[in-house]
NUNU-594485 format. One record per atom (N, C-alpha, C): residue in one letter; y, x, z. Coordinates in pm, whole numbers, padded with zeros to 5 digits, always signed. Layout:
AYXZ...
end
This chain:
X+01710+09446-04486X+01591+09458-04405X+01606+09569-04299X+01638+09689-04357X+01698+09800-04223X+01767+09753-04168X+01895+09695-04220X+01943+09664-04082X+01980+09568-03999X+01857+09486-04034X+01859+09373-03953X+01709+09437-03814X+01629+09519-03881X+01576+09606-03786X+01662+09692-03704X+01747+09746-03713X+01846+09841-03646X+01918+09739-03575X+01960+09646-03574X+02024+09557-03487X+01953+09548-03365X+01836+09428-03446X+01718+09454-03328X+01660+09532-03232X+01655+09640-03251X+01639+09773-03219X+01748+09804-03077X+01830+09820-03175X+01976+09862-03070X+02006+09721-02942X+01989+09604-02999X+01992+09469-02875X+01911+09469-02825X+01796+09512-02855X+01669+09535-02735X+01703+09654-02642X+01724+09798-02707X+01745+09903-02617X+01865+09846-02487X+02008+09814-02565X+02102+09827-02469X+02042+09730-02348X+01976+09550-02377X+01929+09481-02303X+01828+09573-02196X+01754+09637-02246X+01624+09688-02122X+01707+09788-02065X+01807+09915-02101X+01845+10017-02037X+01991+10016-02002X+02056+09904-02034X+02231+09876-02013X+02253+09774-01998X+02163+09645-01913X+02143+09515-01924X+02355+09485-01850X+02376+09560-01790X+02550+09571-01748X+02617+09525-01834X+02575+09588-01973X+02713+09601-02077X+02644+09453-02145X+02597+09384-02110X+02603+09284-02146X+02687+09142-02102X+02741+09183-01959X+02791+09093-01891X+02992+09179-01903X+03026+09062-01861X+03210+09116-01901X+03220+09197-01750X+03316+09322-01791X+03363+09354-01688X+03394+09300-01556X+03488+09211-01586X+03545+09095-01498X+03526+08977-01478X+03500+08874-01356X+03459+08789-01371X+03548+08711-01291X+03541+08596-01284X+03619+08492-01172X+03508+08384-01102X+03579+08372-00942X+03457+08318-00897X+03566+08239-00779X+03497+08140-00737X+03524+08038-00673X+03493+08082-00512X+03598+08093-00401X+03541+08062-00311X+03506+07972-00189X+03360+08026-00172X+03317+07849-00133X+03311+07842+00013X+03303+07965+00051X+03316+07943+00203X+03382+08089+00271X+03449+08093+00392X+03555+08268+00389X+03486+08218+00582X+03461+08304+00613X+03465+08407+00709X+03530+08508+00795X+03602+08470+00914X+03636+08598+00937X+03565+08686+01040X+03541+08790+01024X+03439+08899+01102X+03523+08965+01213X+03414+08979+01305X+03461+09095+01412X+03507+09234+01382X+03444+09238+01245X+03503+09420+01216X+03617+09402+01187X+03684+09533+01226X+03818+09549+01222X+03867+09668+01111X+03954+09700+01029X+03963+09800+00971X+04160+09850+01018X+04194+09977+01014X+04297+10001+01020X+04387+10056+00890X+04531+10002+00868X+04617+10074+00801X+04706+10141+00826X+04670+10345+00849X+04777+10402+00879X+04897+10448+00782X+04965+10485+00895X+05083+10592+00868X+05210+10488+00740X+05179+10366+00804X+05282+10306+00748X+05451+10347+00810X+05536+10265+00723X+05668+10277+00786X+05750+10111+00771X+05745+10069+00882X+05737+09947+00883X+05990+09938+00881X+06057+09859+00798X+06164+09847+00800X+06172+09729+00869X+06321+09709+00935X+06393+09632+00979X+06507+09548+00871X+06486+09415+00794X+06569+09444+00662X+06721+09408+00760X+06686+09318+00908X+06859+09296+00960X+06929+09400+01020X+06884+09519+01045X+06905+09602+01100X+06910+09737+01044X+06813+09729+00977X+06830+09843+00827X+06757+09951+00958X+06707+09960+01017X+06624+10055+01092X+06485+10040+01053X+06447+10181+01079X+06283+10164+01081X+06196+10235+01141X+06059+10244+01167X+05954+10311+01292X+05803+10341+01202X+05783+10365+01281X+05591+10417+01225X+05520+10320+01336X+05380+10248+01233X+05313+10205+01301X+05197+10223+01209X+05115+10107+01251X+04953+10076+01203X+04954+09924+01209X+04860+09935+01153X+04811+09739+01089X+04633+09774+01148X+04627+09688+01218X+04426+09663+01265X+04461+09519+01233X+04331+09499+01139X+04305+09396+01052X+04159+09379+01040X+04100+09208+00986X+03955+09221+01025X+03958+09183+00888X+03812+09202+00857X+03725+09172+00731X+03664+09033+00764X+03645+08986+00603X+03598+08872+00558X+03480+08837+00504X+03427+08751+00507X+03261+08742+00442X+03307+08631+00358X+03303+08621+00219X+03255+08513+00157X+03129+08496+00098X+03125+08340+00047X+03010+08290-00048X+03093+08228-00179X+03040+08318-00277X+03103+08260-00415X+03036+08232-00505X+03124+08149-00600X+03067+08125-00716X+03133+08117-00850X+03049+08233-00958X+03106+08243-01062X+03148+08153-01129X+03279+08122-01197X+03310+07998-01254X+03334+08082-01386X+03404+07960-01534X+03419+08045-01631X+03546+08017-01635X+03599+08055-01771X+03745+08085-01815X+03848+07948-01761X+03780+07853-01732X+03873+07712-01692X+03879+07651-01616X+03732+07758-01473X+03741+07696-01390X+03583+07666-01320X+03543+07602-01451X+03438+07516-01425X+03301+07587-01368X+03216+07585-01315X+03122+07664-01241X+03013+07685-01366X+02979+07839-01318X+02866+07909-01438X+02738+07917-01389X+02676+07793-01436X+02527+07778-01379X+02458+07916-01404X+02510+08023-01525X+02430+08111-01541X+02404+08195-01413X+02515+08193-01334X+02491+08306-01168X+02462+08174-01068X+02395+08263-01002X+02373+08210-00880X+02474+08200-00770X+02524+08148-00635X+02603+08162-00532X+02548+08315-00489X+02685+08366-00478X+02656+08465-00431X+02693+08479-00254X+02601+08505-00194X+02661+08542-00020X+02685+08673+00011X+02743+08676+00156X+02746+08791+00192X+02855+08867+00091X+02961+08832+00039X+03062+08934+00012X+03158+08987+00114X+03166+09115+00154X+03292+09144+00248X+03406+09192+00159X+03484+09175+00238X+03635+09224+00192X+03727+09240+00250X+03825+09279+00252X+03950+09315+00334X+04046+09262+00288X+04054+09153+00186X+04129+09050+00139X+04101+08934+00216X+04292+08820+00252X+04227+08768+00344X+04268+08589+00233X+04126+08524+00181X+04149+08380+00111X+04096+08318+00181X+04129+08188+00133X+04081+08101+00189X+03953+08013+00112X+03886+07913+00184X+03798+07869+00037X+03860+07737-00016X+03804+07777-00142X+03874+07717-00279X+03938+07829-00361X+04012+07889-00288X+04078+07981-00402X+03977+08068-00527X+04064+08130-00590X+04006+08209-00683X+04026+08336-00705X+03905+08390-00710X+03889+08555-00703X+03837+08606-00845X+03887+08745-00858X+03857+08829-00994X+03758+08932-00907X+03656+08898-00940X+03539+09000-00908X+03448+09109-01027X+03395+09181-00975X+03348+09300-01056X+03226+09309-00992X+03149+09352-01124X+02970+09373-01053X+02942+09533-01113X+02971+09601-01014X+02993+09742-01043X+02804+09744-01093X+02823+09845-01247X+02660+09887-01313X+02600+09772-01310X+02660+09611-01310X+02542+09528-01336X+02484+09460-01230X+02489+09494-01096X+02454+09461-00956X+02543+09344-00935X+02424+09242-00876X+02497+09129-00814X+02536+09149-00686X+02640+09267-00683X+02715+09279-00584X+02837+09271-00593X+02898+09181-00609X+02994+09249-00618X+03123+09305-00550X+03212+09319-00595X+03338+09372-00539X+03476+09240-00574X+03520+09223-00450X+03674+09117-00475X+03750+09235-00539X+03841+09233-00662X+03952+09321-00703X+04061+09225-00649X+04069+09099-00635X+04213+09027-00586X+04207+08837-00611X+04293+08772-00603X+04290+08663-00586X+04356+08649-00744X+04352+08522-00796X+04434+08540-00928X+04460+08343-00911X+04493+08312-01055X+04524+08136-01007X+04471+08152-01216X+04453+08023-01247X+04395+07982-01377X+04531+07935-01451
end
């Protein structure tokens, strides 16, 4: 009887004040439509090689950002009615749609973050 109250207890608290730790770290999501944006971002202080020549120089990479619309799928693929399409993701990863992304909903926010492309 306690501790089937203490369960209760504790799945109610974490649900109302850690509703996060209920969802997996990581997720995979489908994308359904990619974007590419006018913003531009830069990568310095590279050192770009020559592999026929075996020489090499300093440069920079200006590169633009991406907007997708995704959607959470589960472990096989198949789409997770539990989320909604999500819009408006930027990123500095450049996919295409269809592919598949490992995303993160930093604290629980349906925001999330692309960590990278992955394949099933």
């Amino acid at each position: 009887m306690l501790e089937e109250f203490t369960t209760k207890v504790v799945k109610k608290y974490v649900a109302t004040e850690y509703p996060h730790l209920l969802l997996p770290a990581v997720l995979l999501a489908r994308v359904i439509s990619a974007k590419k944006l006018d913003d531009t971002f830069d990568l310095q202080e590279l050192v770009i090689h020559n592999d026929e020549t075996g020489s090499s120089y300093r440069g920079h990479i200006t590169a633009n950002w991406y907007e997708y619309v995704l959607k959470v799928v589960d472990q096989f693929g198949n789409p997770d009615e539990g989320f909604p399409l999500i819009p408006s993701v930027r990123s500095r990863l450049q996919m295409k749609a269809g592919a598949l992304a490992a995303i993160s909903l930093p604290n629980g926010a349906l925001d999330p973050a692309i960590i990278g492309e992955v394949t099933l």
